[in-house]
C-alpha positions as CSV (number, residue, x, y, z in Angstrom):
1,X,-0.2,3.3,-25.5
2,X,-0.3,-0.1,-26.3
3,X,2.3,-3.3,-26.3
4,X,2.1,-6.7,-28.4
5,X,3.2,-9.9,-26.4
6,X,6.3,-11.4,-27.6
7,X,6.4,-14.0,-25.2
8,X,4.8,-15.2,-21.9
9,X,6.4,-17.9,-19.2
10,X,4.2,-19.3,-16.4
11,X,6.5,-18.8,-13.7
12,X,4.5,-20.7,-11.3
13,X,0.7,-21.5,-11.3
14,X,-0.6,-18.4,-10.1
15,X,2.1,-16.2,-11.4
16,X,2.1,-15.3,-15.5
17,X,5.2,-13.5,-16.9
18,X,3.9,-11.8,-20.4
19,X,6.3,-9.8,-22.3
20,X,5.5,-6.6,-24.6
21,X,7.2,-5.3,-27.7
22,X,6.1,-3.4,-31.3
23,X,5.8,-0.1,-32.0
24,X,2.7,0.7,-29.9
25,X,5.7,1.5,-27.0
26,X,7.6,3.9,-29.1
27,X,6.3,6.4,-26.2
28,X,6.8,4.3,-23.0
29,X,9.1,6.3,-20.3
30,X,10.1,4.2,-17.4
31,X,9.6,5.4,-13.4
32,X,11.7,5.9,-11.0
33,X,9.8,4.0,-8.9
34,X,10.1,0.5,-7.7
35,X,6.5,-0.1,-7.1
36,X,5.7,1.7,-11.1
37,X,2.4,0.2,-12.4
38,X,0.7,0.7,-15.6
39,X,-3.3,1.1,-16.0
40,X,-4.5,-2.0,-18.2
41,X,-7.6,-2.0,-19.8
42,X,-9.1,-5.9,-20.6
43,X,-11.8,-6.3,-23.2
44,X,-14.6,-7.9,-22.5
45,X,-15.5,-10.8,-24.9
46,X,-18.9,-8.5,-25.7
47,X,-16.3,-5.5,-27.2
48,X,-17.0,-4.8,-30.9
49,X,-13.3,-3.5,-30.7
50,X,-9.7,-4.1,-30.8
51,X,-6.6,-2.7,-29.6
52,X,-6.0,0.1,-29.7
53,X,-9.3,1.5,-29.3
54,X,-10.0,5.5,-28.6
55,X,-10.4,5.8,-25.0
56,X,-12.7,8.1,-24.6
57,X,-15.2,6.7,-27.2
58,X,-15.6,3.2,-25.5
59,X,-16.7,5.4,-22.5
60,X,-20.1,6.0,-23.9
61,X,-20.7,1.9,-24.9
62,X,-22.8,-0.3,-22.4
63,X,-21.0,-1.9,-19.5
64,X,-20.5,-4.9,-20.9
65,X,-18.6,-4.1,-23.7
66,X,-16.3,-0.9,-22.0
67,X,-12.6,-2.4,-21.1
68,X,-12.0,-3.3,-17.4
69,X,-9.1,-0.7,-15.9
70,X,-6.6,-3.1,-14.3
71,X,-3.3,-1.6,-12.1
72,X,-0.1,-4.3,-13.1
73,X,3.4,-3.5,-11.8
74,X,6.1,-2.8,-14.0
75,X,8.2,-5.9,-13.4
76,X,10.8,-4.4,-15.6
77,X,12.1,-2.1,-18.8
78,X,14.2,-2.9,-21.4
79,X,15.6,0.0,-23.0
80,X,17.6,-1.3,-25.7
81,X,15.0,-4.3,-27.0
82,X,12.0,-1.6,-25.8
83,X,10.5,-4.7,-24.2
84,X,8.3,-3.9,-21.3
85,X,7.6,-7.2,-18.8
86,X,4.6,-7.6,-16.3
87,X,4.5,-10.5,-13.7
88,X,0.4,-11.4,-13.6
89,X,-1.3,-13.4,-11.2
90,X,-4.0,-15.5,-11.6
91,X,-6.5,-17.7,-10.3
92,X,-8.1,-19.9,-12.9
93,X,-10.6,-17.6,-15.0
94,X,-11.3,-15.7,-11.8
95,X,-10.2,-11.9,-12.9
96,X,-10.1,-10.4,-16.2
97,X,-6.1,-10.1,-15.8
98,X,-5.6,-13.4,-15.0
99,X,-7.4,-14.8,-17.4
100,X,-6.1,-12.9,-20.4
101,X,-2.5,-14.0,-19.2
102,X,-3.4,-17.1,-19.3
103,X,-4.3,-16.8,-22.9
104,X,-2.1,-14.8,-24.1
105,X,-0.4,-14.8,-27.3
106,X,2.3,-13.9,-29.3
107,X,0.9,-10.8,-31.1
108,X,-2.4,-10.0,-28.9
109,X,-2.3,-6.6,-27.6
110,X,-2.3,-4.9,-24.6
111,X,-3.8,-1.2,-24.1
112,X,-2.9,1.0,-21.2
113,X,-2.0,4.1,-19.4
114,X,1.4,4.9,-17.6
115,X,3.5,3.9,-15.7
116,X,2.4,6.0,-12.3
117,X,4.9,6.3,-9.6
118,X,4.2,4.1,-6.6
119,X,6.5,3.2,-3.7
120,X,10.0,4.0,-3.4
121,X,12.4,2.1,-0.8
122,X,13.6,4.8,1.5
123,X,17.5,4.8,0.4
124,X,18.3,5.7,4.1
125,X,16.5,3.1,6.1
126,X,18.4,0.7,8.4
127,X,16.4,-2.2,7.5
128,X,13.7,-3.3,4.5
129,X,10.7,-5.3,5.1
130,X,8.6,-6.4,2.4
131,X,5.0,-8.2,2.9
132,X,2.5,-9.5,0.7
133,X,0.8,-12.0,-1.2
134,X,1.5,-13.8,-5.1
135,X,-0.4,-10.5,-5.9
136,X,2.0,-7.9,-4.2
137,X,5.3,-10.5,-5.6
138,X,6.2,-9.0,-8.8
139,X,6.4,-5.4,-6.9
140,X,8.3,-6.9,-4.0
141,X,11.2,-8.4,-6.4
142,X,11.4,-4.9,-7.8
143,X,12.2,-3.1,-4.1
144,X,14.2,-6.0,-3.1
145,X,16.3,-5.1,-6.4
146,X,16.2,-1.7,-5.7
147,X,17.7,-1.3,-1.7
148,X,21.4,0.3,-1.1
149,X,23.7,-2.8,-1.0
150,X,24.4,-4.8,2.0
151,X,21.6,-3.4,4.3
152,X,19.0,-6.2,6.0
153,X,16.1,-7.0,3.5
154,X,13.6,-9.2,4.9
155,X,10.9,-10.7,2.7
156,X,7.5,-12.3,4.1
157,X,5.8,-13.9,0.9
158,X,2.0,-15.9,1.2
159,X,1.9,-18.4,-1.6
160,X,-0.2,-21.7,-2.0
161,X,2.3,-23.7,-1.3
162,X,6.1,-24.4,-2.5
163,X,5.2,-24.4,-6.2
164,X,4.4,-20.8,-5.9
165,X,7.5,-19.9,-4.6
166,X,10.0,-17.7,-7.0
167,X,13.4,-16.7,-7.4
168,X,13.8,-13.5,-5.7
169,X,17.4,-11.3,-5.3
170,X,18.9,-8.1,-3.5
171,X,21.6,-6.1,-3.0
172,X,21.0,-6.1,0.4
173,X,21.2,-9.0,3.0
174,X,18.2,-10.9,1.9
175,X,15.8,-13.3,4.3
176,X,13.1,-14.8,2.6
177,X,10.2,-16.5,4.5
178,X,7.6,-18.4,2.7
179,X,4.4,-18.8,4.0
180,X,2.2,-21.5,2.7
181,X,-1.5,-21.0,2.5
182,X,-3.0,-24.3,0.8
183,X,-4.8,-26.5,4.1
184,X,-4.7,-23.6,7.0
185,X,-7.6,-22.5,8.4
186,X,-7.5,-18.7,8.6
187,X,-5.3,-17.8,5.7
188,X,-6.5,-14.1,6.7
189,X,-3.8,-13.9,10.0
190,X,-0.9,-15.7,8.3
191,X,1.3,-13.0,7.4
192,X,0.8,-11.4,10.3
193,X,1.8,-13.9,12.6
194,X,4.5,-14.4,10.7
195,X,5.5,-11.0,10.8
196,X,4.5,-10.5,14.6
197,X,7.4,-13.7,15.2
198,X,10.5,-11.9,12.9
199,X,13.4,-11.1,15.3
200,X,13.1,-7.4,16.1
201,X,14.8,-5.2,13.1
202,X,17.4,-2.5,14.6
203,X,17.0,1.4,13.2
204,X,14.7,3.1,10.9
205,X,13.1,-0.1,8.6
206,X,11.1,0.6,5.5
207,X,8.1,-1.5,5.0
208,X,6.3,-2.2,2.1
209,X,2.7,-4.0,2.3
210,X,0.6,-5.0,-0.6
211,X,-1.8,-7.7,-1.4
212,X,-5.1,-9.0,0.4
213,X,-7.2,-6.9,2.1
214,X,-7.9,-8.3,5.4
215,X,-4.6,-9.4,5.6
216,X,-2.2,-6.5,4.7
217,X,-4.9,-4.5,7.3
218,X,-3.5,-7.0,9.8
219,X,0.5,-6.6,9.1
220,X,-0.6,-2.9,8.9
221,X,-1.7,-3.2,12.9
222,X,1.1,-5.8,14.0
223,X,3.9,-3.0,12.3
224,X,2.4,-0.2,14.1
225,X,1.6,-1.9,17.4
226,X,4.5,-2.9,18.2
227,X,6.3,0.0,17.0
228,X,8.3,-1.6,14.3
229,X,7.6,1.0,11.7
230,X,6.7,4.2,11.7
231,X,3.8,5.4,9.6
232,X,6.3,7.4,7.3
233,X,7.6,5.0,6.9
234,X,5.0,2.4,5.9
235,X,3.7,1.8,2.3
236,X,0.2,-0.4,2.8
237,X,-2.1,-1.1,0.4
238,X,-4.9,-3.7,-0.6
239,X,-4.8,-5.2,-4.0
240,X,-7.6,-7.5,-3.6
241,X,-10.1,-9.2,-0.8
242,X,-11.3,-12.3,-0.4
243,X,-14.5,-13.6,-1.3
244,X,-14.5,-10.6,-3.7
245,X,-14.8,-9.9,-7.6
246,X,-12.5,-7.7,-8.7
247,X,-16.1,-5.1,-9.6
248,X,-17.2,-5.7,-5.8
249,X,-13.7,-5.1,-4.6
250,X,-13.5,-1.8,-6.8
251,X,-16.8,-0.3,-5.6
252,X,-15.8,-0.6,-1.7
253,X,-11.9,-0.2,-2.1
254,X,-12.5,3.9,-1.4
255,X,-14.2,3.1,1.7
256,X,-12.0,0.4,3.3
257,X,-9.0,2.4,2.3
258,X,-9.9,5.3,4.7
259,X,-11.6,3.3,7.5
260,X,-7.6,1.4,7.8
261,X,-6.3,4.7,7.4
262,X,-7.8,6.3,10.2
263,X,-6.8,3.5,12.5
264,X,-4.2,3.9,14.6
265,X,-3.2,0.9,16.6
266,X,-2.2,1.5,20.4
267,X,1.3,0.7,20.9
268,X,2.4,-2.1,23.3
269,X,3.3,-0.5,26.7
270,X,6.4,-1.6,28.9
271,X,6.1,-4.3,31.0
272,X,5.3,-2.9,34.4
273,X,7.9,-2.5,37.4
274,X,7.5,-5.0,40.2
275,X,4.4,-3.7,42.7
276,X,3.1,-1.8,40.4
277,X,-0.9,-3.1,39.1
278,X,-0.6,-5.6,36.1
279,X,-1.6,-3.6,32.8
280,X,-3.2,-5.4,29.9
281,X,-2.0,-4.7,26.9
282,X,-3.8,-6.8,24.2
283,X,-0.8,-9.0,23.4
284,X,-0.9,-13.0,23.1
């Protein structure tokens, strides 16, 4: 399956809105999920092909010239104008998605696969929380849009700085808190310390956490540390890791994924009665 751009918006300056059309959707059938993605497949400048190519055929060409799989949420479907929209980001000509985005235009094509189910917010929750980078923020506008109505959403969004901030709406009652990256130190711990300092949400909450590596592992240990999510509960995944190509990233991503899976943070224990021997409990 394949779409041709009608139209692309830069909706900040890591975050590339590309819009796809023509016939090659004739077949598209939207999820049910919020967190849908499709499989996109870039070609390398080497590629003695076009779009679309025969995707088992390319398999046998030399590295260099086979397309490079990329996963890109399903910002959103139009069924009447069988328009299909994807929010990319990108970081200069760093990334193979990125940088075709960045390119893009009206009439280039786009192959891929899907969409794949992903995460769904759970409809009976008390309370949403939603974490991530500009990576993760196209999938977290699409579970903010898609909570029961008037239930607490809380969003926890890492951008460079204001100019990467976006519109985002909800049903629910929405909090929005933008962290800004551009001049700290150890951009690794800032979403979890901002999430470690959010008031206390009441009742069952549904979390969703996408984007950095090292980062979303650390929400991942503040959530379950301090018992504000429950591991049913908790969608995490990694998207991307610093200091990594998105190749390098691909050949460990198997590896890291089950090392943070097999973790299981400690929870914080009660404050001890009076007279009884002071505990440590790891917290700051």
């Amino acid at each position: 399956m394949y779409g041709e751009v009608v139209a692309t918006e830069r909706l900040t300056p890591q975050l590339i809105r590309v819009v796809l059309g023509g016939e090659g959707l004739a077949g598209f059938q939207p999820s049910e999920s919020s967190d849908a993605y499709v499989n996109c497949f870039f070609l390398p400048d080497a590629a003695p092909y076009g779009v679309p190519f025969d995707a088992e055929s390319v398999r046998e060409l030399p590295r260099d010239q086979r397309p490079y799989p990329r996963r890109i949420t399903v910002r959103a479907w139009d069924p009447v104008r069988r328009e299909l929209t994807l929010d990319l980001a990108a970081h200069g000509d760093v990334g193979y998605a990125g940088r075709w985005a960045l390119g893009a235009q009206p009439g280039a094509r786009l192959q891929f696969r899907g969409p794949a189910d992903g995460y769904l917010p759970h409809p009976e929750a008390d309370a949403y929380l939603f974490v991530g980078d500009e990576s993760a923020l196209p999938a977290i506008a699409v579970c903010a849009e898609s909570v029961p109505a008037g239930r607490p959403v809380t969003i926890v969004a890492e951008v460079d700085d204001a100019a990467g901030e976006i519109a985002l709406s909800s049903p629910g009652e929405l909090s929005i808190q933008w962290v800004h990256r551009a001049g700290r130190a150890d951009p690794d711990a800032l979403l979890a310390d901002a999430v470690a300092a959010l008031p206390r949400p009441e009742g069952v909450v549904s979390a969703f956490v996408h984007g950095e590596a090292v980062a979303t592992r650390a929400v991942r240990r503040v959530l379950l540390r301090e018992r504000i999510v429950d591991l049913d509960h908790l969608s995490c995944s990694p998207y991307w890791r610093r200091g990594y190509d998105d190749e390098q990233w691909r050949a460990i991503k198997g590896d890291w994924v089950r090392e943070v899976n097999a973790e299981t943070p400690q929870p914080v224990q009660a404050a001890p009665t009076e007279g009884a021997p002071s505990i440590s409990n790891g917290r700051r």
